[in-house]
C-alpha positions in Angstrom: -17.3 50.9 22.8 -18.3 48.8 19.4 -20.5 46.7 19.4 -19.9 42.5 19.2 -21.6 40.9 16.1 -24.0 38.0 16.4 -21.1 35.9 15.4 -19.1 37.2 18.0 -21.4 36.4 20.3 -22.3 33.2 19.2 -18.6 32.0 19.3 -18.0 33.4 23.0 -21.0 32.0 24.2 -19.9 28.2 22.2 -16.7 28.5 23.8 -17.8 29.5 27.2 -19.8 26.2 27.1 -17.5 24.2 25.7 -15.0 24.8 28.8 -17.3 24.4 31.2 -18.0 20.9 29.1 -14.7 19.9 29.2 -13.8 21.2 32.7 -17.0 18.8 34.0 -15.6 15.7 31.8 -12.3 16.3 33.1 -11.2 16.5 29.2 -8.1 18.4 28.6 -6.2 19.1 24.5 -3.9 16.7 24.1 -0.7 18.3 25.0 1.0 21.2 23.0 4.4 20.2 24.2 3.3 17.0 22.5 2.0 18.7 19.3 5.0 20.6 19.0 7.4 17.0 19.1 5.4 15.7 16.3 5.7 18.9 14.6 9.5 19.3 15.3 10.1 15.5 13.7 7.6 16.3 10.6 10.4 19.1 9.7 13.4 16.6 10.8 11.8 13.8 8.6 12.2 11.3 11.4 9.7 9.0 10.4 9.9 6.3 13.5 9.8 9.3 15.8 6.6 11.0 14.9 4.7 7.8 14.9 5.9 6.9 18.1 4.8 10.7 19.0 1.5 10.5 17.0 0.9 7.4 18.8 0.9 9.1 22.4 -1.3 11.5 21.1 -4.0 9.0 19.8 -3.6 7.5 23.2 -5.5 10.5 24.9 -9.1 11.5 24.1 -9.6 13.5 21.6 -11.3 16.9 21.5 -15.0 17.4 20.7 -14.8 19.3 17.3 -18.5 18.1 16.1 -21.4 16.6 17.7 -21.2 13.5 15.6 -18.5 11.3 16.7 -17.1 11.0 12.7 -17.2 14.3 11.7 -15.3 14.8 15.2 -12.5 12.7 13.9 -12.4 14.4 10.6 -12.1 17.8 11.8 -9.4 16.6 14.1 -7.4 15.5 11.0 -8.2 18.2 8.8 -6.7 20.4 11.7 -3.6 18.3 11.9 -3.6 18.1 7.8 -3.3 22.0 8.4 -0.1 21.9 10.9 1.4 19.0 9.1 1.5 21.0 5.4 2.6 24.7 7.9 5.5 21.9 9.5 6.5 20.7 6.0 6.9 24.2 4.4 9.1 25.3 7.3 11.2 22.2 6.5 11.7 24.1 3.2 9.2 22.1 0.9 7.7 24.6 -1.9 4.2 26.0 -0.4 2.6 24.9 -3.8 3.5 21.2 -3.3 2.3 21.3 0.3 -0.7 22.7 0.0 -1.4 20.5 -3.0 -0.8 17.3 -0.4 -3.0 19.1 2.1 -5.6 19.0 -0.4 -5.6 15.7 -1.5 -5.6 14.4 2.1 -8.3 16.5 3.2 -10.8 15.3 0.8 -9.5 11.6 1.6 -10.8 12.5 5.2 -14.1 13.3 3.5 -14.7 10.4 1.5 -13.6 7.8 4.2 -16.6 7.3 7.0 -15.4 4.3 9.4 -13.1 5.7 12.5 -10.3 2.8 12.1 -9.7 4.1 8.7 -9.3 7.7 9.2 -6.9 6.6 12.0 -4.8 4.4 9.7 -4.9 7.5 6.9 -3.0 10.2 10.3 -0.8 7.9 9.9 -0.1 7.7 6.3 -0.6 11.6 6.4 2.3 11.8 8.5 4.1 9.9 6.3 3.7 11.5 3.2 4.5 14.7 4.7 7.9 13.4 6.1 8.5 12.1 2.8 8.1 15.3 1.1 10.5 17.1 3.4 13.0 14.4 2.5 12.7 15.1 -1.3 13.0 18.7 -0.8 15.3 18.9 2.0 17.2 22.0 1.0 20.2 21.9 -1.2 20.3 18.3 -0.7 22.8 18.1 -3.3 24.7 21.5 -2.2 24.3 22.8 -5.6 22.2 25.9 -5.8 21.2 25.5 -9.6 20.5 21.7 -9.4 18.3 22.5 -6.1 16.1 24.7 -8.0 16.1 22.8 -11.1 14.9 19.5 -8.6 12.4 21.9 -7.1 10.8 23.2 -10.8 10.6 19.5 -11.6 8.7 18.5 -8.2 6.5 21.7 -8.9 5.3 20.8 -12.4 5.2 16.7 -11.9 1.7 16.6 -13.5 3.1 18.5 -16.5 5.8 17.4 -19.5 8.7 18.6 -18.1 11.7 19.7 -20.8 15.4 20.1 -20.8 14.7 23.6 -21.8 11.5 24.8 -19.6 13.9 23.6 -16.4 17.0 25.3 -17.5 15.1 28.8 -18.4 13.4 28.5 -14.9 17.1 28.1 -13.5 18.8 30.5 -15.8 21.0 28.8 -17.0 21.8 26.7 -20.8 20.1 23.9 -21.7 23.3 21.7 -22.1 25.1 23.2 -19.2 22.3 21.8 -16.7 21.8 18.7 -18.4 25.7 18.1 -17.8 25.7 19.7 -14.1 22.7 17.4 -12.9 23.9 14.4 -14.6 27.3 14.9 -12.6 25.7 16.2 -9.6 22.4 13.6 -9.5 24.1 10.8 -11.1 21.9 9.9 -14.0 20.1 12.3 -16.8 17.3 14.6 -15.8 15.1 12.6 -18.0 15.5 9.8 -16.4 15.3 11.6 -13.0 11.9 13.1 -14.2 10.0 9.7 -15.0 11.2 7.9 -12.3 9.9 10.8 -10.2 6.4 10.5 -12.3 6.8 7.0 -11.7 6.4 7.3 -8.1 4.4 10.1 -7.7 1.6 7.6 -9.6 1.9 5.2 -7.2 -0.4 7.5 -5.2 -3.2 7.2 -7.6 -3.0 3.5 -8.0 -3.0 3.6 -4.3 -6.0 5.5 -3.6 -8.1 6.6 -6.7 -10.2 4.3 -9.1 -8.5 6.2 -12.2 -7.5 3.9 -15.1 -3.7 3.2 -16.2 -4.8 5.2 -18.8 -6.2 8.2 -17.6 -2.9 8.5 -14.6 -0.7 7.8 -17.7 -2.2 11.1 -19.3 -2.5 12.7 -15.5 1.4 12.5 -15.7 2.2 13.7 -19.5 3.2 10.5 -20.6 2.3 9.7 -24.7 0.3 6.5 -23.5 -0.3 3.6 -21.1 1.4 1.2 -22.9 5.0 4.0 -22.6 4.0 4.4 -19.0 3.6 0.7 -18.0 7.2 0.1 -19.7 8.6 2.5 -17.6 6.9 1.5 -14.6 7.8 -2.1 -15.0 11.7 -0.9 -15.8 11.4 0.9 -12.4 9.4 -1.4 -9.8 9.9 -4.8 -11.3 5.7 -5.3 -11.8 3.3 -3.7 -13.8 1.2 -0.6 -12.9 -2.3 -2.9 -12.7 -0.5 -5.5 -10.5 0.8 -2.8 -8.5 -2.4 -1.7 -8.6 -4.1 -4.8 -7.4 -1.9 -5.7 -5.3 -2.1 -2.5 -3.0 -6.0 -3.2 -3.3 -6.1 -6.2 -1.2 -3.3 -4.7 1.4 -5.8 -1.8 2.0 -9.0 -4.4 1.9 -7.4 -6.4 4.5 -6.9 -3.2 7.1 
């Protein structure tokens, strides 16, 4: 018969104690029904209905993943991070672009270190996740070569992005696709591109301390003063008011 490891043992013997922990506290996982409903509107992108889900589950205690009450909470999102990004790829977003959100939001959980706040960012997790199954719900525009020409451009935000890179990834010519997703989309993949660099930025504004500058270059634009033009054309304020602005919402959470 082989032999168990120290590890092995070591788990068997933490889980052994942990259920006799939570069987003496009464504590039971939230439910898995329950987890599976928040999961099931992640992929439907039903925003109102996975808060009001998420909100049931916050309503029951939640499991002892740490000793310290913080890094409790932060393991419990990380975990949720994880079933959130598995949800959203099932909903057919591109497993690069999920795990790429899973990343940023698990090092969020890190830097944060007051309870309410990691609370309020499950939320926006949630959110974001929805979000991106919404802009790559599949074939949202029934048209096989403009799909895959949406999801190169999604894929490579951070990157210029040309007429002709996208229409070699799609196989097909240049002016071809430029034609097809300007009848199919309803304006020019340029413009399609910046607005989507537009508000993919809003992110960093959001939540990093990055200068207009330095998300101006994050995004391939030529400059800041190109990239505050186009944000202004788009949003109706400037990046740094924008900026600002979301500043003192989050300061006043």
């Amino acid at each position: 018969m082989r032999k168990l490891s120290t590890i092995q043992h070591d788990v068997i013997k933490q889980f052994l104690l942990t259920r006799k922990e939570n069987e003496e506290s009464f504590f039971a996982h939230p439910s898995y029904q329950l987890e599976q409903e928040l999961l099931h509107w992640v992929t439907q992108a039903d925003e109102e209905k996975a808060r009001v889900v998420l909100s049931k589950i916050n309503n029951l205690e939640r499991a002892r993943l740490s000793t310290n009450p913080l890094r409790s909470i932060k393991n419990s999102l990380i975990c949720s991070c994880t079933l959130f990004t598995r949800a959203t790829i099932k909903a057919g977003v591109t497993p690069e672009y999920a795990f790429d959100l899973s990343d940023i939001y698990i090092r969020e959980i890190e830097k944060i270190n007051h309870s309410n706040d990691l609370l309020d960012l499950e939320y926006e997790m949630v959110i974001t996740f929805i979000k991106a199954v919404r802009d790559y719900r599949k074939d949202p525009y029934q048209n096989e070569i403009v799909d895959k020409a949406i999801h190169y451009i999604h894929d490579h935000i951070l990157q210029p992005i040309t007429l002709t890179e996208v229409a070699e990834a799609t196989n097909v010519n240049p002016n071809y696709l430029s034609s097809l997703f300007s009848k199919i989309v309803g304006i020019p993949m340029k413009e399609y591109v910046n607005r989507k660099k537009i508000e993919e930025s809003k992110y960093f504004l959001e939540h990093t301390s990055s200068s207009l500058l330095d998300i101006a270059l994050l995004f391939g634009f030529s400059d800041q003063s190109y990239y505050t033009s186009l944000f202004r054309k788009y949003n109706g304020i400037t990046p740094g008011k924008y900026k600002q602005l979301g500043n003192n919402s989050y300061s006043k959470k």
